[in-house]
C-alpha positions as CSV (number, residue, x, y, z in Angstrom):
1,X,38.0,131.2,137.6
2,X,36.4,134.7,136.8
3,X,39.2,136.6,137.6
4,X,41.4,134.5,135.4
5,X,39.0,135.4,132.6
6,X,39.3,138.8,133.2
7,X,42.9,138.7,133.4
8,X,42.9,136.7,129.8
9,X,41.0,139.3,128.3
10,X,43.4,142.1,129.7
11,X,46.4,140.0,127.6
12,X,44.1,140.1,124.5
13,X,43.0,143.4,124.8
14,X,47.1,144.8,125.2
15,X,47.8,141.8,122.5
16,X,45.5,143.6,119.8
17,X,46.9,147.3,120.5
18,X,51.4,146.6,121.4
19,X,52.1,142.7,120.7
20,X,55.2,142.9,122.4
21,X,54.5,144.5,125.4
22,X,53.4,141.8,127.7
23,X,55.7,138.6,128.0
24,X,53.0,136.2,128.2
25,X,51.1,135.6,125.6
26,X,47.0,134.5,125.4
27,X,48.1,131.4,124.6
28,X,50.8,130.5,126.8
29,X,48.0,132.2,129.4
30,X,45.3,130.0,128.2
31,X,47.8,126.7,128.7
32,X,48.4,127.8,132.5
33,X,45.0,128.1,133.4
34,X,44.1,124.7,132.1
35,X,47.4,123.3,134.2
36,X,46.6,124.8,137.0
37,X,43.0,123.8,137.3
38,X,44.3,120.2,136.9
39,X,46.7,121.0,139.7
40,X,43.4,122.1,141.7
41,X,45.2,125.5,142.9
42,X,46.6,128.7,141.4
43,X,48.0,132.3,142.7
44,X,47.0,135.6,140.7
45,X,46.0,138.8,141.8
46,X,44.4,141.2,139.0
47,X,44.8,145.1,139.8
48,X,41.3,146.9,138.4
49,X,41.3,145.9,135.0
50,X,44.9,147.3,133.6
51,X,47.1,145.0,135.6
52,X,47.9,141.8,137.0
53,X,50.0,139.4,139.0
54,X,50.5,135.5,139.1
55,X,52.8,132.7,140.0
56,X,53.6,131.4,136.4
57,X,54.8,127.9,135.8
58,X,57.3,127.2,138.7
59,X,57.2,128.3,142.4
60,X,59.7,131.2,141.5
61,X,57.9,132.6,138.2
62,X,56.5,135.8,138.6
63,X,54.3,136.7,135.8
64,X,53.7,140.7,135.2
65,X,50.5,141.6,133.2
66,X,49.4,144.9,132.4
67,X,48.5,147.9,130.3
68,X,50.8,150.4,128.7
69,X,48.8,152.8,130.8
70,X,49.2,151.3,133.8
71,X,52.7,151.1,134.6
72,X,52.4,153.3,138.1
73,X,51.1,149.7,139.2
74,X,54.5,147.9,138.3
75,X,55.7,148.9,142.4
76,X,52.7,147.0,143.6
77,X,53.1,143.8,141.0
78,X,56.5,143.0,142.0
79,X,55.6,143.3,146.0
80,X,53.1,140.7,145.6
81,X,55.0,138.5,143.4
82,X,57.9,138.9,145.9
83,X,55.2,137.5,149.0
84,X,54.1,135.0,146.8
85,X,56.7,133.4,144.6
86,X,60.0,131.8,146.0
87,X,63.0,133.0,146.0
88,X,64.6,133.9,144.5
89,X,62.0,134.8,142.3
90,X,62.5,135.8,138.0
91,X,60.4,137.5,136.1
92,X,60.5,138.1,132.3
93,X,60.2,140.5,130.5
94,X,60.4,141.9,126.6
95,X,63.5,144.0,125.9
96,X,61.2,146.2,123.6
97,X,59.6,146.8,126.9
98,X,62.4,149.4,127.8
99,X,59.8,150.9,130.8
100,X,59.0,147.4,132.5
101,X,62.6,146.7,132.3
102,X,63.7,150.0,134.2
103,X,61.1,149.7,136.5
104,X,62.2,145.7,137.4
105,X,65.9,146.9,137.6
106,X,64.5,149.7,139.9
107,X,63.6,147.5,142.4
108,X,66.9,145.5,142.7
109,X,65.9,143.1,139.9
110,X,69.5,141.3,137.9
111,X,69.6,140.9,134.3
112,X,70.4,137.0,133.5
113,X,72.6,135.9,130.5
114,X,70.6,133.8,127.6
115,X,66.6,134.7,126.9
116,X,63.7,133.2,124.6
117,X,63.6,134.6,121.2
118,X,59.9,135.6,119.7
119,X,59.3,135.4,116.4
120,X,56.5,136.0,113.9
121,X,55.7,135.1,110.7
122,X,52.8,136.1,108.0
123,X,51.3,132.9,106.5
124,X,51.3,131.8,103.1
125,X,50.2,128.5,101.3
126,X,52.6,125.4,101.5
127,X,52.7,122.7,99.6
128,X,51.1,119.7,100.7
129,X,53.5,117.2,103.2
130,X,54.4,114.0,102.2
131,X,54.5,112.0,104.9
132,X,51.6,110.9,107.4
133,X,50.4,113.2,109.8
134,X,48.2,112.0,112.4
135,X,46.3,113.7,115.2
136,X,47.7,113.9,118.3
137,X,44.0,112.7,119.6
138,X,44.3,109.9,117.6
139,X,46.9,108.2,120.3
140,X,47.8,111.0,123.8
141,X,49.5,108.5,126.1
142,X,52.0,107.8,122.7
143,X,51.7,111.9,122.4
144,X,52.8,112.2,126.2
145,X,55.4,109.6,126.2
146,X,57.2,111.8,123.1
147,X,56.9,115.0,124.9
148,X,58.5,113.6,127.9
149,X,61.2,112.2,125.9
150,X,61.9,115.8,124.7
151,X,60.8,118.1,127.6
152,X,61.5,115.6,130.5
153,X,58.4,115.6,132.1
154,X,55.4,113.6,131.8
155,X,51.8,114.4,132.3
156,X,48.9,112.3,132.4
157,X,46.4,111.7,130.0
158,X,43.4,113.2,132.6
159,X,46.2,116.0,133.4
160,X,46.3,116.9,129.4
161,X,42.9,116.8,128.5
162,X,42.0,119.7,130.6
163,X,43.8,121.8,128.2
164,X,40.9,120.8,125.7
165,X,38.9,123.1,127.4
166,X,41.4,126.2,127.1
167,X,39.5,129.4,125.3
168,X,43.0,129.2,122.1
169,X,42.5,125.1,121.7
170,X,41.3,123.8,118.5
171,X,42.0,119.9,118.2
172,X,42.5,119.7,114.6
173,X,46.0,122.1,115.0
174,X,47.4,119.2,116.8
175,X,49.6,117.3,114.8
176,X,52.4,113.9,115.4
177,X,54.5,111.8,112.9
178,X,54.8,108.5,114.2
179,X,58.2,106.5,113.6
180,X,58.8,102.8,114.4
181,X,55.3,102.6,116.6
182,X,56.3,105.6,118.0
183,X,55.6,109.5,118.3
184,X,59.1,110.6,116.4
185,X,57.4,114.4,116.3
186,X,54.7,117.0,117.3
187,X,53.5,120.1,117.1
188,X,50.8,121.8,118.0
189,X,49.5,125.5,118.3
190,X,46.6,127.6,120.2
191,X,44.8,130.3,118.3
192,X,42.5,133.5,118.7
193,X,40.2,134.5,116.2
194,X,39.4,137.8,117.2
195,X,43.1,138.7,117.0
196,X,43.9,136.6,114.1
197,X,46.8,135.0,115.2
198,X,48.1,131.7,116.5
199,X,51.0,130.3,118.6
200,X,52.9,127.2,118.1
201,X,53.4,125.4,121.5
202,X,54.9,123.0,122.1
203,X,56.9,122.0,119.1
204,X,59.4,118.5,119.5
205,X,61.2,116.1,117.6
206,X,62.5,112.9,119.5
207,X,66.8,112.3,119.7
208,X,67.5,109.9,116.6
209,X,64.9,111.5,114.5
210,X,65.8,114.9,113.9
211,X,66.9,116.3,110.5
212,X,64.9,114.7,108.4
213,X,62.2,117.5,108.0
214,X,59.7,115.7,110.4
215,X,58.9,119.2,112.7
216,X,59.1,121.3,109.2
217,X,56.2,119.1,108.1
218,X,53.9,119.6,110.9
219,X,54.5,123.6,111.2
220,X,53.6,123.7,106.9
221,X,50.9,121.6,107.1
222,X,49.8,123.3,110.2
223,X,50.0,126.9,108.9
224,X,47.6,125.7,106.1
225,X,45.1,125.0,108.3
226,X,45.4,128.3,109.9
227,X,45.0,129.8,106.5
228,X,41.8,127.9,105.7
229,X,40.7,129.0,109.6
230,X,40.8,132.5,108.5
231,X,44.8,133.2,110.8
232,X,47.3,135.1,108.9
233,X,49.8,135.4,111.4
234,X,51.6,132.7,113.6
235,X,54.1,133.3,116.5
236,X,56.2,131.2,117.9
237,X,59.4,131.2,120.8
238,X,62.8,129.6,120.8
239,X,65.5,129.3,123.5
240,X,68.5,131.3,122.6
241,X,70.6,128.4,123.5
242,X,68.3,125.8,121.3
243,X,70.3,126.0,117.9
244,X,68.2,123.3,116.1
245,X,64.7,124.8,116.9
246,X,66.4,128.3,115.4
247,X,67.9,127.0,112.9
248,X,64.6,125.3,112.0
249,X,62.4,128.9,112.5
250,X,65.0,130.5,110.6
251,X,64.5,128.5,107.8
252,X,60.7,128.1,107.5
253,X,60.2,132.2,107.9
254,X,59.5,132.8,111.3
255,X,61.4,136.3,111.8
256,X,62.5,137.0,115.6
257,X,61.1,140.5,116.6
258,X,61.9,140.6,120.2
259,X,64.2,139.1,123.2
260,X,62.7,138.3,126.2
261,X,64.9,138.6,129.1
262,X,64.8,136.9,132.5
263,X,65.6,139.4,135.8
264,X,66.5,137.4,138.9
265,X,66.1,138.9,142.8
């Protein structure tokens, strides 16, 4: 897993100078290495220490990571996430990122119709919830059945603890409101202190349960904890498509500052 590390640290060290330049974030980084040691097997390739390639999260995710300096190497990232990924294989990238994107398009890359939509926000105290928040270590296989029930796909427990070991988890920004002796809503986000900022990942509400403030609850109560952790800043990304989730970001501050974009060959 030492090249993985370097490769972390390459997304940390771009993170800290141009935010928006890389898709992938640390923490969304962090979560696939954790994944993908349970899975026993992973594909990445890092270029010196400016660049890297990786099958992301499906078979036909190719994942670009590199410098701002670096972006002669873009011709060789996209030949070995063309051997490696299926095709047809997507890649995403940040419409800020105006050179990745004419390099993709370049080598016969489509623009797709809908993207994710990142967003930031500068932290400030909330007021205290009032409603029950529990930890989502206080009670995973309940946690898991609730994110299944929202994302359609179930891990298991042994599967999800391996994320405990990931370099942005910290078990007390894990958060669930239970409902009826169930999970009715979670969130939880990954931070890093050296760049003082944190990512909300995943955040769900269960069908029959939204709009009653549930996931607005966990985010405040979760940004105060960032607050006393010393994080001023919190990220987070929506599906363009999702119009409750930005409806809900909208509303509690989080300010989109990008659109990342999928290209399909």
């Amino acid at each position: 897993m030492g090249e993985l590390h370097g490769i972390g640290d390459l997304i940390r060290r771009v993170y800290a100078a141009a935010p928006g330049f890389n898709a992938w974030t640390f923490a969304r980084f962090d979560i696939w290495c954790q994944w993908r040691e349970a899975d026993g097997a992973y594909a990445a390739r890092a270029f010196g220490d400016e660049a890297a390639a990786l099958v992301g999260e499906a078979p036909d995710d190719g994942v670009l990571i590199l410098h701002p300096d670096a972006l002669e190497l873009v011709p060789d990232l996209l030949a070995w996430v063309e051997e490696h990924c299926r095709a047809p294989v997507l890649v995403e990238v940040n419409e800020s990122n105006e050179a990745l994107s004419a390099a993709v398009a370049a080598a016969g890359f489509e623009l797709l119709d809908g993207h994710y939509v990142p967003r930031r926000k500068r932290l400030a105290p909330n007021p205290r919830p009032r409603i029950e928040l529990v930890p989502i270590t206080a009670d995973i296989e309940r946690y898991l059945d609730a994110s299944a029930a929202v994302f359609g796909r179930r891990f298991s427990a042994d599967a999800y603890l391996h994320l405990h070991a990931a370099r942005s988890y910290h078990p007390e920004l894990g958060l669930m409101v239970m409902r009826d002796g169930i999970v009715a809503a979670f969130a939880n986000a990954w931070l890093d202190r050296d760049l003082g900022v944190a990512e909300f990942e995943p955040v769900g509400t269960r069908a029959g349960y939204q709009g009653h403030g549930l996931a607005s609850a966990l985010l405040l109560e979760i940004e105060n904890r960032l607050l006393a952790l010393g994080i001023g800043t919190a990220i987070v990304h929506s599906w363009s498509d999702a119009e409750g989730a930005n409806r809900l970001y909208d509303k509690l501050g989080y300010r989109r500052v990008d659109r990342q974009r999928n290209w399909r060959k």
